[in-house]
Backbone atoms as SQL, in Angstrom:
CREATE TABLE atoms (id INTEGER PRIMARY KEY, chain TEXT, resi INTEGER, resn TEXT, atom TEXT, x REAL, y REAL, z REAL);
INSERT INTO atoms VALUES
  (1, 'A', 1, 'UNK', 'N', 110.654, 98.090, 119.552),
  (2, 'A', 1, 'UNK', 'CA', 109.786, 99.227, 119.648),
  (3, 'A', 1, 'UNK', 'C', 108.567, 98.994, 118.742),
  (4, 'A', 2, 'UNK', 'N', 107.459, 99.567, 119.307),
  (5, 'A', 2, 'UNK', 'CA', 106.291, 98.843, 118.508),
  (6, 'A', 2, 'UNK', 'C', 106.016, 100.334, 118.026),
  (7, 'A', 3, 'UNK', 'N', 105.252, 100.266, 116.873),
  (8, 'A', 3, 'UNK', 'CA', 104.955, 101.327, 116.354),
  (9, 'A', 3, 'UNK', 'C', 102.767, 101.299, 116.234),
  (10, 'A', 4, 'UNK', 'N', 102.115, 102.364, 117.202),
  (11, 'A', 4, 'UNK', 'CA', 100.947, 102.018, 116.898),
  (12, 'A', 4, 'UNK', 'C', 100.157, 102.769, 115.530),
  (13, 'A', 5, 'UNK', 'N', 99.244, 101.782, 115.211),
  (14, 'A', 5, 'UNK', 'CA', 98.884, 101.786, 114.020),
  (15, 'A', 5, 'UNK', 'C', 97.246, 102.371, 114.286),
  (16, 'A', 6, 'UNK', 'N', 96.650, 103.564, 113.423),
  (17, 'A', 6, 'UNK', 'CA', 95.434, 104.066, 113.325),
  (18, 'A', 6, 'UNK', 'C', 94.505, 102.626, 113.144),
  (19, 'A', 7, 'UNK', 'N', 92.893, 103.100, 113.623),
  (20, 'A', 7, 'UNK', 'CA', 92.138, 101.917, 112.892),
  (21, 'A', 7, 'UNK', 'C', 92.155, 101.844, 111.230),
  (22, 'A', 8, 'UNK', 'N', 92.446, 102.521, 110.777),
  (23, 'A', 8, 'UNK', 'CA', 91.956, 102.297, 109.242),
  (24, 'A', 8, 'UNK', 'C', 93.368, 101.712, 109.082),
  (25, 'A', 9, 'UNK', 'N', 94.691, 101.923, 109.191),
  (26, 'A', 9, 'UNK', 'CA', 95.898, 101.268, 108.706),
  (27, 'A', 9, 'UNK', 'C', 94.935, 99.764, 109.498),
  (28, 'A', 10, 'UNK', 'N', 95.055, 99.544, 110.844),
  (29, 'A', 10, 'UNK', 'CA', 94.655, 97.851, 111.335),
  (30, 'A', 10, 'UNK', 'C', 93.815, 97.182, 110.433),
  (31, 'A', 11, 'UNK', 'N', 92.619, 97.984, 109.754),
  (32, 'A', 11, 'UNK', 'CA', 91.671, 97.362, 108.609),
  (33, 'A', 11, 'UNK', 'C', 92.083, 96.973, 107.831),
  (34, 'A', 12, 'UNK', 'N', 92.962, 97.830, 107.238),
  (35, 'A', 12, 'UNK', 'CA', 93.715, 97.731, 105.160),
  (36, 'A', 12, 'UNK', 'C', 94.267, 96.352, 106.049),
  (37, 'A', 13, 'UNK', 'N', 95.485, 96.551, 106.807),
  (38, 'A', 13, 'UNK', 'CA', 96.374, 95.336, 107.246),
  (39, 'A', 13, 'UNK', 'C', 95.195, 94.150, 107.195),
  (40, 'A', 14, 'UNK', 'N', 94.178, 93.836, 108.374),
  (41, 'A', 14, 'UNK', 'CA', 93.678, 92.792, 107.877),
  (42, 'A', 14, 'UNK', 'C', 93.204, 92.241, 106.583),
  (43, 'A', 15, 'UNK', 'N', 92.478, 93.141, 106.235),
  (44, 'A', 15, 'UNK', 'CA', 92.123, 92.922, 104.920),
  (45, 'A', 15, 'UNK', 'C', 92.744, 91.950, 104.093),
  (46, 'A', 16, 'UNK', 'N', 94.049, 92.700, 104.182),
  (47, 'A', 16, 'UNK', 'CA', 95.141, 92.479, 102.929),
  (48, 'A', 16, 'UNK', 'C', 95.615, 90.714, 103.468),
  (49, 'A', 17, 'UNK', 'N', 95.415, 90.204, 105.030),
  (50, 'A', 17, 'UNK', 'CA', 96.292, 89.145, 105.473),
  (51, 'A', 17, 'UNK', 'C', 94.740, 88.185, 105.004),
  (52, 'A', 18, 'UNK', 'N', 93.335, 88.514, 105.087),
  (53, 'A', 18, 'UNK', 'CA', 92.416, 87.815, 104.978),
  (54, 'A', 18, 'UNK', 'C', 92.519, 87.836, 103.326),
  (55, 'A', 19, 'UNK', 'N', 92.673, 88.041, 102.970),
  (56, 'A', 19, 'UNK', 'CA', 92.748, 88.531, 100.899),
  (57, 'A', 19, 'UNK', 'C', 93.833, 87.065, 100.517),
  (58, 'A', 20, 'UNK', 'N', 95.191, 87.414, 101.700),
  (59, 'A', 20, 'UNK', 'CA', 95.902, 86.426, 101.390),
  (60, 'A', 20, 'UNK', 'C', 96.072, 85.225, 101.842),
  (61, 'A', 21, 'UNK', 'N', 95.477, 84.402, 102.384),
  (62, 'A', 21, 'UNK', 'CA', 95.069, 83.626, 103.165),
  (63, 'A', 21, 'UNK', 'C', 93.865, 82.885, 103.476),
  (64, 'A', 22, 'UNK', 'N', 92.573, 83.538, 102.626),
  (65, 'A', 22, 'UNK', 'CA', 91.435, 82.407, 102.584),
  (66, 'A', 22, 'UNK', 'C', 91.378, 81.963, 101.289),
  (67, 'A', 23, 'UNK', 'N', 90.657, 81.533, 101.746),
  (68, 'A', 23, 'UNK', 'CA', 89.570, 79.943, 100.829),
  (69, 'A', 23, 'UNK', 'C', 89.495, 80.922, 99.403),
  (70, 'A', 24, 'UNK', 'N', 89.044, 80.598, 98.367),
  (71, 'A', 24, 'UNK', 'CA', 88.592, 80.887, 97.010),
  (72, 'A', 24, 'UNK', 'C', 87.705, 81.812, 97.103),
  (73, 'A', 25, 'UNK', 'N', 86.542, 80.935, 97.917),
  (74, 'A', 25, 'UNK', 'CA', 85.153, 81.328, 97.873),
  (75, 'A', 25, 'UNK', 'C', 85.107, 82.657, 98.809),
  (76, 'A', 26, 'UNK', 'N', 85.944, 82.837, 99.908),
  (77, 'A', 26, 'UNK', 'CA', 86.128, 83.649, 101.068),
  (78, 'A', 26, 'UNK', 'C', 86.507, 85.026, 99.858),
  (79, 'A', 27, 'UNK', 'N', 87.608, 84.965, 99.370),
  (80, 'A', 27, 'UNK', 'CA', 88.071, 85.695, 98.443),
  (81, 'A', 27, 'UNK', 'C', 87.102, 86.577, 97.538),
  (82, 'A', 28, 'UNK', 'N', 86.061, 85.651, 96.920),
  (83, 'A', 28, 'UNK', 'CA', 85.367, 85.845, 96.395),
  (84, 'A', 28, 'UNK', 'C', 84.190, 86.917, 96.556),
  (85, 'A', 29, 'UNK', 'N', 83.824, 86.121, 98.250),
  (86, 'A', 29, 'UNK', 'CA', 82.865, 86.971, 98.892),
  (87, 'A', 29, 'UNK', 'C', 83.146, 88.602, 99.694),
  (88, 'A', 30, 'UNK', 'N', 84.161, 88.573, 99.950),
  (89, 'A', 30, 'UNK', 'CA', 85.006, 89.591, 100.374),
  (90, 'A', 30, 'UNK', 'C', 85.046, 90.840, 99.196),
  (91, 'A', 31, 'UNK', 'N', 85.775, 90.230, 97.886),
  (92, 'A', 31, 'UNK', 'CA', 85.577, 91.071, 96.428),
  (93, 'A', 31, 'UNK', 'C', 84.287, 91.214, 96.307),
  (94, 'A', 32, 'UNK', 'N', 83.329, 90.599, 96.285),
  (95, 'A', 32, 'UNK', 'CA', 81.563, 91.112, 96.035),
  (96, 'A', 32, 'UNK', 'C', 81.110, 92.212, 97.072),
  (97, 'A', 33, 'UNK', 'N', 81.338, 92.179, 98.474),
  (98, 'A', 33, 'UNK', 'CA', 81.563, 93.270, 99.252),
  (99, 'A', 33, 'UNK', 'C', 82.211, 94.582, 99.314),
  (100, 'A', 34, 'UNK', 'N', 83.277, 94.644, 98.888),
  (101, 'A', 34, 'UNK', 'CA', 84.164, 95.412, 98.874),
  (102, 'A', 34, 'UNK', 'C', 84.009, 96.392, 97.461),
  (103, 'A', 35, 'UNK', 'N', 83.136, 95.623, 96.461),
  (104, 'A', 35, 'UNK', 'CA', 82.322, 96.401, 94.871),
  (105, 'A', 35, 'UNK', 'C', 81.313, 96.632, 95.705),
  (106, 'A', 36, 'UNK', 'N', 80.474, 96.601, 96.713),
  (107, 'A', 36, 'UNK', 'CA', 79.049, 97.142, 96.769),
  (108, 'A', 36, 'UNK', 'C', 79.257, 98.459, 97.670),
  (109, 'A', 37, 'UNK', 'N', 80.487, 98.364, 98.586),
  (110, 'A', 37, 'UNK', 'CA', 80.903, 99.072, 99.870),
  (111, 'A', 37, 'UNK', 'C', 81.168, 100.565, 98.440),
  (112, 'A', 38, 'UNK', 'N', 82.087, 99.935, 97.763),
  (113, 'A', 38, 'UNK', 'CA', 82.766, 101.404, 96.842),
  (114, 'A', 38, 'UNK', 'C', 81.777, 101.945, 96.134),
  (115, 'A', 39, 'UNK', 'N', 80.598, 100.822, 95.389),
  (116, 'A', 39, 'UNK', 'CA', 79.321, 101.805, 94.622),
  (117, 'A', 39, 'UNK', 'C', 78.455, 102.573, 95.328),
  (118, 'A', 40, 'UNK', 'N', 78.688, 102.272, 97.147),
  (119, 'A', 40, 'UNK', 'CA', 77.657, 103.424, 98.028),
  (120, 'A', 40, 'UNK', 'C', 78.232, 104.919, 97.471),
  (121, 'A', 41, 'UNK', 'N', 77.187, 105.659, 97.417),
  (122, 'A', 41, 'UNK', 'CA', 77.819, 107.237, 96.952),
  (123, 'A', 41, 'UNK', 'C', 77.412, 107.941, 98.188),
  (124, 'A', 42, 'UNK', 'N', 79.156, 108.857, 97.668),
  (125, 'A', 42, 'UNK', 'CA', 79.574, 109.415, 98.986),
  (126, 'A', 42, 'UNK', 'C', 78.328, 110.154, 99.886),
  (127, 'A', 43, 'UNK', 'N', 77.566, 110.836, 99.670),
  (128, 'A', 43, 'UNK', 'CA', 76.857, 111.035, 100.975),
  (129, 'A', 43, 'UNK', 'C', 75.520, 110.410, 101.512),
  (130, 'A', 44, 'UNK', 'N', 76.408, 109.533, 101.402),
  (131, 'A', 44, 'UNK', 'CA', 74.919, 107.814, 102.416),
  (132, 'A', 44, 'UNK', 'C', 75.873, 107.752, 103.153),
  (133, 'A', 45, 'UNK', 'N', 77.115, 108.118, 102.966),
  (134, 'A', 45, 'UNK', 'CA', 78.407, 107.301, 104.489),
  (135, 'A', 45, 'UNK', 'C', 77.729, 107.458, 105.678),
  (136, 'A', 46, 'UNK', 'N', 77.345, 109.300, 105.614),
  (137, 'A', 46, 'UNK', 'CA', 77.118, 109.500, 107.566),
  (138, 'A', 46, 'UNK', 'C', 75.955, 108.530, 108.177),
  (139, 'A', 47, 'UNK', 'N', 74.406, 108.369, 106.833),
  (140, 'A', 47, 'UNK', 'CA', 73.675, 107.674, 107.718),
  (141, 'A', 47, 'UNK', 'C', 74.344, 106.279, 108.058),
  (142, 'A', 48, 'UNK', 'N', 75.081, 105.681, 107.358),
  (143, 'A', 48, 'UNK', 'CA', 75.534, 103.985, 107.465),
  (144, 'A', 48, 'UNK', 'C', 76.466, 103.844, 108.420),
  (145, 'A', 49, 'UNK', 'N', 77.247, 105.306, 108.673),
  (146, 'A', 49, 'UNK', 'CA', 78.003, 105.209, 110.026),
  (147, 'A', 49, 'UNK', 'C', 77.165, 104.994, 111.322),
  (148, 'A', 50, 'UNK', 'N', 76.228, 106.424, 111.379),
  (149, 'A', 50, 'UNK', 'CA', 74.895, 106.290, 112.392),
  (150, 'A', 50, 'UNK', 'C', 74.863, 104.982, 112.716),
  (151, 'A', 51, 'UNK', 'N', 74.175, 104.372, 111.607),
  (152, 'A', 51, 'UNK', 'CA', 73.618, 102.818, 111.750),
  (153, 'A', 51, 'UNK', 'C', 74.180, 101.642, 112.647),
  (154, 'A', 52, 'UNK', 'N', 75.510, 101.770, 111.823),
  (155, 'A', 52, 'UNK', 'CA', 76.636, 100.900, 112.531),
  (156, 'A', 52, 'UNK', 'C', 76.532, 101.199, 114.142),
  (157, 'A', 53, 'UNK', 'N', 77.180, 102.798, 114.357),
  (158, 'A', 53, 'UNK', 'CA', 76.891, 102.885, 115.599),
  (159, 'A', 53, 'UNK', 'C', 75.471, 102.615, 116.426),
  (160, 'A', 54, 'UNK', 'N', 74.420, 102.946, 115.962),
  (161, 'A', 54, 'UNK', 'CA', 73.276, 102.238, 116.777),
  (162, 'A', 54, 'UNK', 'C', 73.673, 100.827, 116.935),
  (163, 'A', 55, 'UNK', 'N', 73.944, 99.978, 116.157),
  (164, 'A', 55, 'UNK', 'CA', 74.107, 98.388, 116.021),
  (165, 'A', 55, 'UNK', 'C', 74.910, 98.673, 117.254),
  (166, 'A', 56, 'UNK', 'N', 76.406, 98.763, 117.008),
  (167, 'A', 56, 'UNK', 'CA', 77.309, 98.317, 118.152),
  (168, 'A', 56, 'UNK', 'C', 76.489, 98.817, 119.441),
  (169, 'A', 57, 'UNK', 'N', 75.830, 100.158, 119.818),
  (170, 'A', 57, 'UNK', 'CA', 75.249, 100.376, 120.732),
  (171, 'A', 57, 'UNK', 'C', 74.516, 99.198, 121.841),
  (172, 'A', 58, 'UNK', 'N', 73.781, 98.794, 120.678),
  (173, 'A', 58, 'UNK', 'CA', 72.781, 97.582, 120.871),
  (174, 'A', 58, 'UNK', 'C', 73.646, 96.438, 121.249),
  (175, 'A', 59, 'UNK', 'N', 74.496, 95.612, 120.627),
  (176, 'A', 59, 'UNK', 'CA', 74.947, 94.642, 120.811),
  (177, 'A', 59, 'UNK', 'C', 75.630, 94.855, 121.753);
């Protein structure tokens, strides 16, 4: 029996298998991301969501 998983559980999960499993430098770059993602303050999220969604729109 499979149990389905929200997008944000599928994210943390990758995350956590890419965290354990790359390169140094991968590691590295991932942690430098993941400090700039948490210093956005909380209300810039909605425009950067917007954004995203225009992007995927586009692509």
């Amino acid at each position: 029996m499979f149990v389905k998983s929200t997008p944000y559980e599928q994210a943390y999960n990758r995350f956590g298998y890419i965290m354990e499993n790359s390169t140094p430098a991968k590691k590295a770059a991932l942690s430098m991301l993941l400090e700039m993602v948490y210093s956005i303050p909380d209300d810039s999220w909605n425009a950067i969501v917007k954004q995203f969604e225009k992007l995927k729109k586009e692509g």
